[in-house]
matplotlib code that plots the C-alpha trace (Angstrom):
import matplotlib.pyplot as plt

x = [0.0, 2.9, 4.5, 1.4, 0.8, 4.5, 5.5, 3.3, 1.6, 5.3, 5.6, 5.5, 4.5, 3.3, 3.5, 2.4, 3.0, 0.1, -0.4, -3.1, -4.4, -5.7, -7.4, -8.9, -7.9, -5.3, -6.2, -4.8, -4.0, -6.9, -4.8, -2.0, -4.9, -6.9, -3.5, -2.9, -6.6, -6.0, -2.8, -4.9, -8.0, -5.0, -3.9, -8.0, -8.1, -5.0, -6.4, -10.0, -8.0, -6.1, -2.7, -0.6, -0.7, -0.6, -1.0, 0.6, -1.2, 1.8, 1.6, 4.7, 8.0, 10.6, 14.3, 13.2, 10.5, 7.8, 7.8, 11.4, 11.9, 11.5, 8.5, 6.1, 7.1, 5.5, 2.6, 2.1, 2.7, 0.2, -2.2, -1.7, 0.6, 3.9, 6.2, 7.7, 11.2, 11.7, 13.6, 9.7, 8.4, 10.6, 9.6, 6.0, 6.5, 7.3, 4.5, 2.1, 3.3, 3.2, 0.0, -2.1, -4.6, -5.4, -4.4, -3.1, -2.6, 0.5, 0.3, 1.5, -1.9, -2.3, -6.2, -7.2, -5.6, -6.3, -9.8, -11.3, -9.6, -10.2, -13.8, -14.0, -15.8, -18.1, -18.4, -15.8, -18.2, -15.1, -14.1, -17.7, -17.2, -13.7, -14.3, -15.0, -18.3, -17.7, -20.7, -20.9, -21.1, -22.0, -20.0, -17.6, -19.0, -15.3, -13.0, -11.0, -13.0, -15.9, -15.5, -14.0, -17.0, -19.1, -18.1, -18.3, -21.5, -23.1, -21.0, -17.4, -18.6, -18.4, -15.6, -13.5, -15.0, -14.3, -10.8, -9.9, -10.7, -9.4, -6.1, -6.3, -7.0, -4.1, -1.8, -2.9, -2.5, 0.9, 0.2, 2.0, -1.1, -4.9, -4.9, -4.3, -7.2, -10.6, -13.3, -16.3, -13.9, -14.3, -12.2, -11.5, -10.7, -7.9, -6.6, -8.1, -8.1, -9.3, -5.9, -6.4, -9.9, -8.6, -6.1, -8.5, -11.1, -8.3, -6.6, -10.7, -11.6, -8.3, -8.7, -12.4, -13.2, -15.4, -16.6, -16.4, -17.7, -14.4, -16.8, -16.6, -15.1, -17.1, -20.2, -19.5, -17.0, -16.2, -14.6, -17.4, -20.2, -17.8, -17.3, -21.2, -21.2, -18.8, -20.4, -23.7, -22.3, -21.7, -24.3, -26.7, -29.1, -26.5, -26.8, -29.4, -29.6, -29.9, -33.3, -34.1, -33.1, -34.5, -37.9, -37.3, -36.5, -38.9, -40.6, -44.9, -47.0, -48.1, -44.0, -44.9, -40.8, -40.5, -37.3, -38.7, -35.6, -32.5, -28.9, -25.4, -22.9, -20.5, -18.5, -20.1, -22.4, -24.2, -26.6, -29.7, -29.8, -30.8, -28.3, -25.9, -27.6, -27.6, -23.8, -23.1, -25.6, -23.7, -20.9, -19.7, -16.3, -17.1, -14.8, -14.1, -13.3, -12.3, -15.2, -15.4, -17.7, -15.2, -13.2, -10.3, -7.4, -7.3, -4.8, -2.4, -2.5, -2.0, 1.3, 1.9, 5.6, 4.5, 7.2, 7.0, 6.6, 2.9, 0.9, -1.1, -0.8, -3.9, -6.7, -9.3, -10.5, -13.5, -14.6, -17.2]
y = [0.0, 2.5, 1.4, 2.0, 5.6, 6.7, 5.5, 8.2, 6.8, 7.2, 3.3, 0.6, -2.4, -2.4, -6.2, -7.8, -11.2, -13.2, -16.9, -19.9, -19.5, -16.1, -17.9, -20.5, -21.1, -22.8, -25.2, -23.4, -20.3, -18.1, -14.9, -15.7, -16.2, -12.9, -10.9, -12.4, -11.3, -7.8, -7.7, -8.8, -6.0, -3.7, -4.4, -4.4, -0.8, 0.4, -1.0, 0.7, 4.1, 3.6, 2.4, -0.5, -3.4, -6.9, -9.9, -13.4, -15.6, -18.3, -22.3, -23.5, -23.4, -25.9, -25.2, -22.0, -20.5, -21.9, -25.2, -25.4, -28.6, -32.2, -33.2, -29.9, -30.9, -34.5, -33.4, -30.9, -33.8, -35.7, -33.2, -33.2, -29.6, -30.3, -27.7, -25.6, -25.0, -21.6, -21.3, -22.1, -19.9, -17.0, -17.5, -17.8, -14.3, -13.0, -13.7, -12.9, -9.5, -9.1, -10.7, -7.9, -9.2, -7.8, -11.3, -14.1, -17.6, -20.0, -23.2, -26.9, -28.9, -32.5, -31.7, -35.5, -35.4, -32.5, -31.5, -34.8, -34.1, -30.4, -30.7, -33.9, -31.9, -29.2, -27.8, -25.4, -23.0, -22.0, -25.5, -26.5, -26.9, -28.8, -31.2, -34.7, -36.2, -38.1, -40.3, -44.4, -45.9, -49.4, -52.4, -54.0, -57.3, -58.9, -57.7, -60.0, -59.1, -59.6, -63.1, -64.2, -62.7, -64.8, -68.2, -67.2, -67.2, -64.3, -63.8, -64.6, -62.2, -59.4, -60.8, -60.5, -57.1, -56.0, -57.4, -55.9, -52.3, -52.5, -53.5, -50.3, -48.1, -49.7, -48.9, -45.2, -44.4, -46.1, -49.1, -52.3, -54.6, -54.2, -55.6, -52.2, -51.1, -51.5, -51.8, -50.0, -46.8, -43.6, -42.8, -39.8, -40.6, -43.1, -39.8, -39.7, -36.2, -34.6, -35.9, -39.8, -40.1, -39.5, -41.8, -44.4, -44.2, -44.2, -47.3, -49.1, -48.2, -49.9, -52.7, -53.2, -52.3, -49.6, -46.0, -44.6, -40.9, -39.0, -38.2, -42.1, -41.7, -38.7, -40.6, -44.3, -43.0, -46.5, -49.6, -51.5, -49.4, -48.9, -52.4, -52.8, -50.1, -51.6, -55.3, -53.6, -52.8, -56.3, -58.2, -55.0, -58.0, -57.8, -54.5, -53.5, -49.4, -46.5, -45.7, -49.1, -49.3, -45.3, -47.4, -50.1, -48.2, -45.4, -44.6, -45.5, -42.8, -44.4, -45.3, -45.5, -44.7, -41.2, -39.2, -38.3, -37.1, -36.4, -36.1, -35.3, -34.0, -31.3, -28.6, -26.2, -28.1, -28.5, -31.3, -31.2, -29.7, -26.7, -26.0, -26.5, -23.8, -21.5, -21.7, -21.5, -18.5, -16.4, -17.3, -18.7, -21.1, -23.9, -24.0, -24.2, -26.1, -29.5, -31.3, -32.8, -35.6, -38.4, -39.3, -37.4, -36.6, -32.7, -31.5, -34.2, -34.4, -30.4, -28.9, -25.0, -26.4, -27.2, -29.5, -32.0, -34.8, -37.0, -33.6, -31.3, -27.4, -25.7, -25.0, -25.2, -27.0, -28.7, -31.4, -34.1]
z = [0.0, 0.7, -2.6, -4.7, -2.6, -3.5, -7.1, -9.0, -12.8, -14.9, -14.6, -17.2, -14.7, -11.0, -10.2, -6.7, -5.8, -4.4, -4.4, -5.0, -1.0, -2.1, -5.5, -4.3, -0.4, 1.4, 4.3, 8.0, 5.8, 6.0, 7.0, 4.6, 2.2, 2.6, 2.7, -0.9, -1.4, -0.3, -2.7, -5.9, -4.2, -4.9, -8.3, -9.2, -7.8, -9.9, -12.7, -12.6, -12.1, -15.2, -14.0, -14.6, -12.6, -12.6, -9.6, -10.2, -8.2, -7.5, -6.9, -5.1, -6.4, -5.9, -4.5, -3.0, -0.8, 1.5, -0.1, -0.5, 2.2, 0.7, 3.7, 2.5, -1.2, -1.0, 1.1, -1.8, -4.4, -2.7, -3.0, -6.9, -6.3, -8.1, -6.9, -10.1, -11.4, -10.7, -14.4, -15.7, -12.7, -14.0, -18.0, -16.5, -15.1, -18.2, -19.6, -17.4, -16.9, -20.8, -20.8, -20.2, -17.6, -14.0, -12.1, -13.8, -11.4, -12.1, -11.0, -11.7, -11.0, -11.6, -11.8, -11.3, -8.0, -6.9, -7.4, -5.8, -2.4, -2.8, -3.1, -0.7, 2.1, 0.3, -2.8, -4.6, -6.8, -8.7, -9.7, -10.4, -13.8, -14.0, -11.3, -13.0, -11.7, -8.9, -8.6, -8.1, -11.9, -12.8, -11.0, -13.8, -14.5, -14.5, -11.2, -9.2, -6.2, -8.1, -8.8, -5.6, -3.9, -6.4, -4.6, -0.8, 1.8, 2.7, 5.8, 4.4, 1.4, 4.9, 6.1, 2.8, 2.4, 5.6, 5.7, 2.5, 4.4, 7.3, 5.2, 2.6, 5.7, 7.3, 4.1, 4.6, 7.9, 7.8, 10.2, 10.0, 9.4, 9.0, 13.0, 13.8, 12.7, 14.8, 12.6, 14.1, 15.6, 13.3, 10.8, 12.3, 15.8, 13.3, 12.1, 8.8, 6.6, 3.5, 2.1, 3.2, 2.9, -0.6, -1.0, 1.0, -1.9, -4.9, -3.4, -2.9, -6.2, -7.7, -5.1, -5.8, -10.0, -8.7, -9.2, -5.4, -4.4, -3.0, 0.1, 0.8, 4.2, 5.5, 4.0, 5.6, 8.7, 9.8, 8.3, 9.4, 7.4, 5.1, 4.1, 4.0, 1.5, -0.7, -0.2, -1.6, -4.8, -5.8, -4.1, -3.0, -1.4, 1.1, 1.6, 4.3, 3.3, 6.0, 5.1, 5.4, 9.3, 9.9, 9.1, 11.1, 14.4, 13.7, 17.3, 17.0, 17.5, 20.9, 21.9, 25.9, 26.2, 27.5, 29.3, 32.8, 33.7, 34.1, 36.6, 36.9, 39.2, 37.7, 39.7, 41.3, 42.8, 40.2, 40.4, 37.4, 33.4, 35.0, 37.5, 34.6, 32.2, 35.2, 35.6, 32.3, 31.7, 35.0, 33.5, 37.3, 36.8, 39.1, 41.6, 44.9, 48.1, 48.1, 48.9, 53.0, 51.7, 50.5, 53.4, 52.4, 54.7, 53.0, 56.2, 56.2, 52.1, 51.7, 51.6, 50.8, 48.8, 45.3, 45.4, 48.6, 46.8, 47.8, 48.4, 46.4, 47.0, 45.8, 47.9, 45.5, 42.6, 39.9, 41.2, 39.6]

ax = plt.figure().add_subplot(projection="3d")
ax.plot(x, y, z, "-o")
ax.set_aspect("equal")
plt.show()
């Protein structure tokens, strides 16, 4: 801002340099990402008065810069972001400046790999039209899965299923074996991201011969459901559907099971739901005196020295 107040108009070129995060985001970069906003808001302000400028809107480079060390250059990989050789970067430059245009983005983007995981949570209105449709397709009628399904019972068909997940997720999350992986815990309690719910579904869809949403892990969030999922699209009479068990458990209109009430015991002395809100509401912390209820020996456990080893020191606490 004090560059573009103090140069005057005698200039052939007024360049800024911004970067993808303030195109189309960067994940734990909102500030970097709206400061390369406010630097492209610039250039689109020079512009409408008449002046010169231009914003190149970089990817990362190799060799140099943020993404300079080998560990953030494969996580960017991975993301389908190939760092650039700053001798392309440079000729890039060239001709972006030259170029004539406001804001101009350069970027090495393996688009197949990127756009899936980039729209794996919501929906990126600015990639709407170049992300491939990710919806379930036909199941080949000749896989290797396929046909060694074809010869199993109805529960081995789960248990080969379920095996072959719990083995994919284990290749992903970098355990030793599939035993590692407990098959009704949450994928994201297992660590799963945006970035290995990815890979999750690339490796199934080459394991299994089938078309597989990139939202697969948000969608089916455990092994278990996840397997069932999968099962269903080769034998979907094995498949019992969500909506399915919604009606099954639905409550009757005359469902005699009611909540008549309920209890806890928090700090504060806080004993019912409403006790709770009320602390909450007052905005009151909770704590206090050690309780004299629980046949502790507070005196002979206290100690003012915070380090006399087998006592405590404070004189107050939370207490459940």
């Amino acid at each position: 801002l004090h560059l573009d107040a103090l140069v005057g108009t005698d200039l052939d070129a007024f360049v800024v340099f911004s970067s993808i995060s303030g195109v189309w985001g960067s994940g734990e970069q909102a500030a970097y990402g709206a400061a390369n906003a406010a630097l492209d808001a610039l250039v689109a302000r020079r512009r409408a008065q008449g002046l010169p400028g231009t914003a190149v809107a970089w990817g990362p480079w190799a060799r140099v810069g943020m993404a300079a060390d080998d560990e953030t250059a494969t996580q960017l990989r991975r993301r389908g972001l190939s760092p650039m050789d700053p001798a392309r970067a440079l000729a890039a430059l060239a001709s972006a400046v030259g170029s004539g245009e406001a804001a101009v983005t350069v970027a090495d983007v393996r688009w197949a790999d990127f756009l899936p995981l980039f729209t794996a949570v919501r929906e990126r209105p600015l990639f709407a039209r170049l992300a491939p449709a990710m919806t379930g397709g036909p199941v080949p009628e000749e896989t290797g899965l396929a046909a060694r399904l074809a010869g199993l019972s109805a529960v081995e068909r789960h248990r080969a299923v379920l095996d072959l997940v719990r083995a994919e997720v284990a290749v992903v999350l970098g355990h030793a074996s599939a035993g590692a992986v407990e098959a009704s815990r949450a994928f994201k309690e297992l660590g799963f991201d945006s970035l290995t719910a990815v890979e999750l579904r690339n490796r199934l869809q080459a394991a299994t011969g089938l078309v597989l949403p990139a939202t697969l892990v948000f969608d089916y969030p455990d092994a278990e459901r996840l397997a069932a999922f999968v099962l269903g699209r080769f034998a979907p009479g094995t498949f019992v559907s969500d909506a399915t068990v919604a009606a099954a458990v639905a409550p009757a209109g005359d469902d005699p099971v009611v909540i008549v009430g309920m209890g806890l015991r928090l700090p504060g002395g806080v004993g019912t739901p409403e006790e709770f809100w009320d602390l909450v509401a007052s905005g009151r912390d909770g704590i206090g005196a050690f309780p004299t209820d629980r046949g502790w020996d507070l005196e002979g456990l206290y100690h003012p020295d915070p380090e006399h080893a087998g006592t405590f020191y404070a004189r107050e606490g939370g207490f459940l």
